[in-house]
C-alpha positions in Angstrom: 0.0 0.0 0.0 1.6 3.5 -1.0 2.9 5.1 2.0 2.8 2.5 3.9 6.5 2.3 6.3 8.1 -0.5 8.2 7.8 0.3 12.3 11.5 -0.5 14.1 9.5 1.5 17.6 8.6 -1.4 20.1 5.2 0.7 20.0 4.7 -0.4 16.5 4.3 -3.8 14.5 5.6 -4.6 10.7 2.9 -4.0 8.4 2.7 -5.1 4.7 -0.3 -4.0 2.7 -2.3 -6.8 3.2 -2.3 -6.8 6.7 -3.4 -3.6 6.7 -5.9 -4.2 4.0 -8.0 -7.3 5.8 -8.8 -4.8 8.3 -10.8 -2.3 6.2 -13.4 -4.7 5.1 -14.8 -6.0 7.9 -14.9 -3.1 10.3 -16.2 -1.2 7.6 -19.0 -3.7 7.3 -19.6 -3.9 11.4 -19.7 -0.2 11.1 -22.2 -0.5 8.3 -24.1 -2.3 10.7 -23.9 -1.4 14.2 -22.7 2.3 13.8 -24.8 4.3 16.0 -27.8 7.2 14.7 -25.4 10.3 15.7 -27.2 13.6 14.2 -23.5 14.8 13.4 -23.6 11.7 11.2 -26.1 12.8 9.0 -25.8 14.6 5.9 -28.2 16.7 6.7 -25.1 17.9 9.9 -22.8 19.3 7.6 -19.3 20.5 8.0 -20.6 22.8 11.2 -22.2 20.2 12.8 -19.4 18.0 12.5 -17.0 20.4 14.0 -19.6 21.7 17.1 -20.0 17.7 18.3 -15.8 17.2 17.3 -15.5 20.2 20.3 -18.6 19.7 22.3 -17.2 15.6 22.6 -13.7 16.1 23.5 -13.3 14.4 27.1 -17.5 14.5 27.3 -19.7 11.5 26.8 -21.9 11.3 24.1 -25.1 10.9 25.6 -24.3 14.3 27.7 -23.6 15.8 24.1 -26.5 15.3 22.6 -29.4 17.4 24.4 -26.8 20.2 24.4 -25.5 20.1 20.4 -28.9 20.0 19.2 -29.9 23.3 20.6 -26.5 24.6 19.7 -27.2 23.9 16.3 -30.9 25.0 16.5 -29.8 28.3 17.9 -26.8 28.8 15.5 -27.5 26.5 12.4 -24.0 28.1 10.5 -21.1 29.7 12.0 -21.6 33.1 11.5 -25.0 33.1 13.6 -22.5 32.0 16.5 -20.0 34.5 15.5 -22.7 37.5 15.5 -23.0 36.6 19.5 -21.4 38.0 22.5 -18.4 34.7 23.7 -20.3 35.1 26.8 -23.9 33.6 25.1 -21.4 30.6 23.9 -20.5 30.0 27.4 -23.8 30.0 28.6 -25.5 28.0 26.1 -22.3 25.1 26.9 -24.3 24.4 30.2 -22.8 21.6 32.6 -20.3 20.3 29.2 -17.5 20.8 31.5 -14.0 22.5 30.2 -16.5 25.6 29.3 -13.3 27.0 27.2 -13.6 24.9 24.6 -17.2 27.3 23.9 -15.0 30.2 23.8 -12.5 28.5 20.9 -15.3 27.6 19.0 -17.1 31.0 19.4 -13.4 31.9 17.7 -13.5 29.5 15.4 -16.9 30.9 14.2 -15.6 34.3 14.0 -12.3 33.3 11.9 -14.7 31.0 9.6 -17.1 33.9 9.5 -14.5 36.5 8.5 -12.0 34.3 6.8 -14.1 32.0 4.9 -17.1 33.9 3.9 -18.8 31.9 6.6 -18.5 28.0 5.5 -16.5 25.8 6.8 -13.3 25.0 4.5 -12.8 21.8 3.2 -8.7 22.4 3.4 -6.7 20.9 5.7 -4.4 23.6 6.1 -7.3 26.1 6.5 -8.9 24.5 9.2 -5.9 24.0 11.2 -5.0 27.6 10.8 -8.5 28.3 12.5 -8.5 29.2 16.7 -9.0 26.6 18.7 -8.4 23.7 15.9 -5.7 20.9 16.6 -4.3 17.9 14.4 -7.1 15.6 15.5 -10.4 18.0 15.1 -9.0 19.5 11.6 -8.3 15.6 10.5 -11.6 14.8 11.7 -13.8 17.5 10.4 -11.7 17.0 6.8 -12.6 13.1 7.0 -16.1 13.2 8.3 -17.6 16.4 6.6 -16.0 16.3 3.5 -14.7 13.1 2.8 -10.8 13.6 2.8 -8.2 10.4 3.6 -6.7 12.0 7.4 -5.2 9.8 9.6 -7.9 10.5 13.0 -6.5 9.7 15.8 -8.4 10.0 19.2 -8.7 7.4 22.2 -10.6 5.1 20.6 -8.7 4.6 17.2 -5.9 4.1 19.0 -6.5 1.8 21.4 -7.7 -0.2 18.4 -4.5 0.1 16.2 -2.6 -0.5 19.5 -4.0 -4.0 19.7 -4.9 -5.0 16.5 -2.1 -3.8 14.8 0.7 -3.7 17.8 -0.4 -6.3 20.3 -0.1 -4.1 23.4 -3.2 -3.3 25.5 -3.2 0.2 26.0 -1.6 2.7 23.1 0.9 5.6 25.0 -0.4 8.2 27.2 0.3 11.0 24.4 -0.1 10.1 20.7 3.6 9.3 19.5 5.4 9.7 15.6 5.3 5.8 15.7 1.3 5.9 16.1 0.6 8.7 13.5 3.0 6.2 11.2 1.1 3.5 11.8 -2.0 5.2 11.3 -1.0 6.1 8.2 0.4 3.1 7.0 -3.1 1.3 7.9 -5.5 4.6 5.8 -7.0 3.1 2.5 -6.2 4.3 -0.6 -9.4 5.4 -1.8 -10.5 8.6 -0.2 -13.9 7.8 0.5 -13.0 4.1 2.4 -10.7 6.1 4.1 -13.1 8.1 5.2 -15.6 5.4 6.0 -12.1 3.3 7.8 -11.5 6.6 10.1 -15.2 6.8 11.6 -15.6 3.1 11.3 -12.5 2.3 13.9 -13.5 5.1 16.0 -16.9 3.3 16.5 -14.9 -0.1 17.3 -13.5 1.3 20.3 -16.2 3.1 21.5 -18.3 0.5 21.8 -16.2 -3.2 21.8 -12.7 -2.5 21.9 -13.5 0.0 24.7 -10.5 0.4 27.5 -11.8 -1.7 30.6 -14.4 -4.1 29.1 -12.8 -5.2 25.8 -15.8 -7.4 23.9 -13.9 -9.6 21.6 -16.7 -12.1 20.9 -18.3 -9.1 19.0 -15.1 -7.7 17.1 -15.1 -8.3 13.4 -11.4 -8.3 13.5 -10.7 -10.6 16.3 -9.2 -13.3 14.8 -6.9 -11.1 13.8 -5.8 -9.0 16.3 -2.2 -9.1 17.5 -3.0 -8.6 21.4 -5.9 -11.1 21.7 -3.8 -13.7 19.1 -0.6 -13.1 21.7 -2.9 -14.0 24.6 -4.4 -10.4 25.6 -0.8 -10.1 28.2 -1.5 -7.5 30.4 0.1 -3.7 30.3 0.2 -0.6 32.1 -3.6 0.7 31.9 -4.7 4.5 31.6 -4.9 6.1 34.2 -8.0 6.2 36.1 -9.3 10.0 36.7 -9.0 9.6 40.8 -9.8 12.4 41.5 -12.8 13.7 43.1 -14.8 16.4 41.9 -16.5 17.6 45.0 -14.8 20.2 46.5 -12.0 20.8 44.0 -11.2 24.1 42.3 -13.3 22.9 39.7 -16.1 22.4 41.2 -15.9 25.9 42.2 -15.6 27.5 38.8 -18.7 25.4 37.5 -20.6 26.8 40.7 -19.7 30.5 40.0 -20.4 29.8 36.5 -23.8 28.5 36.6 -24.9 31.7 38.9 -23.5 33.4 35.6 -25.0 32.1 32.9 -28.3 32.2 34.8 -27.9 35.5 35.3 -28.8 38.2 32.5 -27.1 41.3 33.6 -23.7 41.8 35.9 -23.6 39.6 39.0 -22.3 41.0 42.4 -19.9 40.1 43.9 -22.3 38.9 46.8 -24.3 36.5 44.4 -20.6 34.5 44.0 -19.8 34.6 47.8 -23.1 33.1 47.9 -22.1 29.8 46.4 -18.7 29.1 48.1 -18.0 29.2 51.8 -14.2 28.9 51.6 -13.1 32.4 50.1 -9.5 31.8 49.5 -10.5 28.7 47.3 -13.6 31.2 45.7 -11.2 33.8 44.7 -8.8 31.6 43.3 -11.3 29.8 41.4 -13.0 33.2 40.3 -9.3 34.7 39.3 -9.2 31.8 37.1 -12.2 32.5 35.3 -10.9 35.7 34.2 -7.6 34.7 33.4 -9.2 32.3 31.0 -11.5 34.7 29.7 -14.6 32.8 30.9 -15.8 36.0 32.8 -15.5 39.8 32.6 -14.6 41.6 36.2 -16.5 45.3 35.8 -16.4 47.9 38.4 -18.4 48.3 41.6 -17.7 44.3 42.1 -19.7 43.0 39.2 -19.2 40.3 37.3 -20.3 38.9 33.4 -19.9 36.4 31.1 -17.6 37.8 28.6 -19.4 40.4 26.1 
């Protein structure tokens, strides 16, 4: 397969072109059959939509997307109806997402399309990676899935799935690594459209069998070919679990101070944010925080706003 490379990184496995080739088939046709109704699937979504759920599902579960990107979308069907808003109406209309800044970078992102693009979303590569708040993964995924392009996508799931299939190691590296984008790449179909149909199809496989604690092989269309489950499934080195509590944490706090703000339709006093906090060296760290990260607009007299 052109472009395909031999791995010499223990990360990585040999791959010759058919190797990678009796993959494509039948998780494409598992995917065919078992992918799930997403509305950012539809082709009805377009390029927008696409990119809203690629931010709105970074580190968020889907069914916690879902309520949330439809009214986004209802609300601001292209990207220049979101870019003719105040950040602040972003942030509020996020809700409980979590990681509220990722509203603000796509509120940019809106602009930039909106005065860079003539309002649609480009189909180049280049373009969308030049926009704010657009990395290697969501400008790969929004080329593959919107428009059709052959990009390597690599999130959680696709990698955990070329780790084991491909590498025979349980878990891929904490941070993607030149050996996985390599592999990735070596494993893309040819044909633009498969690859395109390949990129969402073994994102689906480890979402939902190939997942990180509860591996299904007995459902994988690829089992009897993977290299981890064919070398005995040996154990390694898990992710980490997220340990840490949310109660009382500093995040907790920002997400209290921000839902008094985004219910609130006019500056909030100071007063209001005391209200929700009794430890005020933890408040006013948290609030500081806000405003440093743009998230909220200090004004005078002690009043406080999402950002206008």
């Amino acid at each position: 397969m052109p472009g395909s490379e031999v791995m010499t990184d223990t990360t990585t496995t040999d791959l010759v072109p058919a190797d990678a080739a009796s993959l494509h088939g039948p998780v494409i046709a598992w995917f065919d059959q078992h992918a799930r109704d997403l509305p950012w699937r539809r082709p009805e979504a377009g390029a927008w939509g696409v990119m809203v759920s690629e931010f709105m599902l970074q580190q968020t579960p889907v069914n916690r997307v879902l309520p949330v990107y439809e009214q986004w979308l209802a609300r601001w069907p292209r990207p220049a109806d979101l870019a003719a808003e105040a950040p602040g109406e972003a942030v509020r209309a996020w809700g409980r997402l979590g990681y509220p800044r990722r509203a603000l970078r796509l509120h940019g992102a809106a602009q930039a399309i909106t005065e860079r693009h003539g309002g649609d979303v480009p189909s180049d590569h280049a373009q969308l990676l030049a926009l704010p708040g657009i990395g290697e993964y969501t400008a790969a995924a929004v080329a593959s899935f919107a428009y059709g392009q052959r990009h390597a996508v690599l999130d959680t799931n696709v990698r955990r799935v070329f780790a084991r299939a491909a590498t025979g190691i349980q878990y891929p590296p904490t941070a993607t690594t030149a050996a996985e984008r390599k592999l990735a790449r070596a494993l893309l179909p040819d044909d633009e459209s498969t690859a395109s149909r390949w990129a969402a199809a073994s994102m689906e496989l480890g979402a939902l069998v190939c997942t990180a604690r509860s591996e299904e092989c007995g459902r994988c269309p690829i089992a009897d070919r993977c290299a981890w489950r064919l070398a005995g499934k040996p154990a390694h080195e898990g992710p980490a679990r997220r340990g840490q509590t949310y109660a009382g944490t500093d995040r907790q706090v920002r997400g209290k101070l921000l839902a008094v703000l985004r219910e609130a339709r006019g500056p909030v006093p100071q007063q209001s944010l005391d209200a929700v906090w009794h430890e005020p060296v933890q408040r006013a760290r948290a609030l500081d925080g806000l405003v440093a990260d743009g998230l909220v607009e200090p004004l005078a007299d002690g009043l406080y706003r999402l950002p206008a």
